[in-house]
C-alpha positions as CSV (number, residue, x, y, z in Angstrom):
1,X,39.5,-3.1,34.0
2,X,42.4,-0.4,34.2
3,X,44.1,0.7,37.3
4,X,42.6,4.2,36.7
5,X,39.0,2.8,36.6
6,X,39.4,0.3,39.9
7,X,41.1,3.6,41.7
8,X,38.6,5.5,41.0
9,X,36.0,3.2,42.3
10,X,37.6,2.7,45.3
11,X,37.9,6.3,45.9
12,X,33.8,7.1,45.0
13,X,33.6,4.3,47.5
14,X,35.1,6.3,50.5
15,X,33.3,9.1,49.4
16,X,30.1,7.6,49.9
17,X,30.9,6.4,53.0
18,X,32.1,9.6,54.5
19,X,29.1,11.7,52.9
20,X,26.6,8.9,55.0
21,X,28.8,9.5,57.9
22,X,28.2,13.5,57.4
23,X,24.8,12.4,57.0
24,X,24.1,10.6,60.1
25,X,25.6,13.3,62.2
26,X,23.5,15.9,60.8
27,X,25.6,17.9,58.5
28,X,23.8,20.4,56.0
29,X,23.7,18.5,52.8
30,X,25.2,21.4,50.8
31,X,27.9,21.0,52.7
32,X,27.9,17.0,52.2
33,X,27.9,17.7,48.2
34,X,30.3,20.6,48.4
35,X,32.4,17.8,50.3
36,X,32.1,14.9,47.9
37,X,32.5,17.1,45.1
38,X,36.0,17.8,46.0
39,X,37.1,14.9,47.2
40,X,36.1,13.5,43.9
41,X,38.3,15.9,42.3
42,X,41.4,15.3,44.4
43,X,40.3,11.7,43.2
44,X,40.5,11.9,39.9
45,X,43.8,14.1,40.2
46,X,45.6,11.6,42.6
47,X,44.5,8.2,39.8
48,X,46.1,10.8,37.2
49,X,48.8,10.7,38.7
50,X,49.5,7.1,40.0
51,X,48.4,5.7,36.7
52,X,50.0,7.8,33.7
53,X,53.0,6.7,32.1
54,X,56.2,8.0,33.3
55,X,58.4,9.8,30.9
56,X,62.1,8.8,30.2
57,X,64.4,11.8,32.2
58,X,65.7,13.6,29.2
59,X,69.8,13.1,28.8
60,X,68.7,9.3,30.0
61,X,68.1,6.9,27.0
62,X,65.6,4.6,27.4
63,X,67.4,0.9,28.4
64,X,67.8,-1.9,26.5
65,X,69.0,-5.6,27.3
66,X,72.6,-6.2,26.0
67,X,73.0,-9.3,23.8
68,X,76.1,-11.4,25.1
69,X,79.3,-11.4,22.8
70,X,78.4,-14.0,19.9
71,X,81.2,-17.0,20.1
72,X,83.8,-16.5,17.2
73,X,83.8,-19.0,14.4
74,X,85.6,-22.5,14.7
């Protein structure tokens, strides 16, 4: 499973508990979904974030391992 889709879950599992929480203390449930419908949306914006590939800084290449100076010939 990709770190996107386990973030995600996680997050869908605070939601729910939150909107039960709003629930049980008598909240209007438009207001529970208006809730849970942006916090699913800050969601899905913060796993976009922490999971997409970063891109090399221009100016920067990209670094490679150097290959130790090969012994001269005997």
């Amino acid at each position: 499973m990709s770190s996107f889709a386990t973030y995600l879950i996680g997050f869908v599992i605070v939601i729910a508990g939150l909107a039960l929480a709003a629930y049980l203390l008598n909240a209007p449930p438009i207001w529970i979904g208006v809730g849970a419908i942006i916090l699913l949306g800050l969601g899905v914006l913060s796993a976009t974030r922490r999971t997409k590939m970063r891109d090399p800084a221009e100016g920067n290449p990209p670094t490679t391992r150097r290959q130790p100076p090969s012994a001269p010939n005997a």
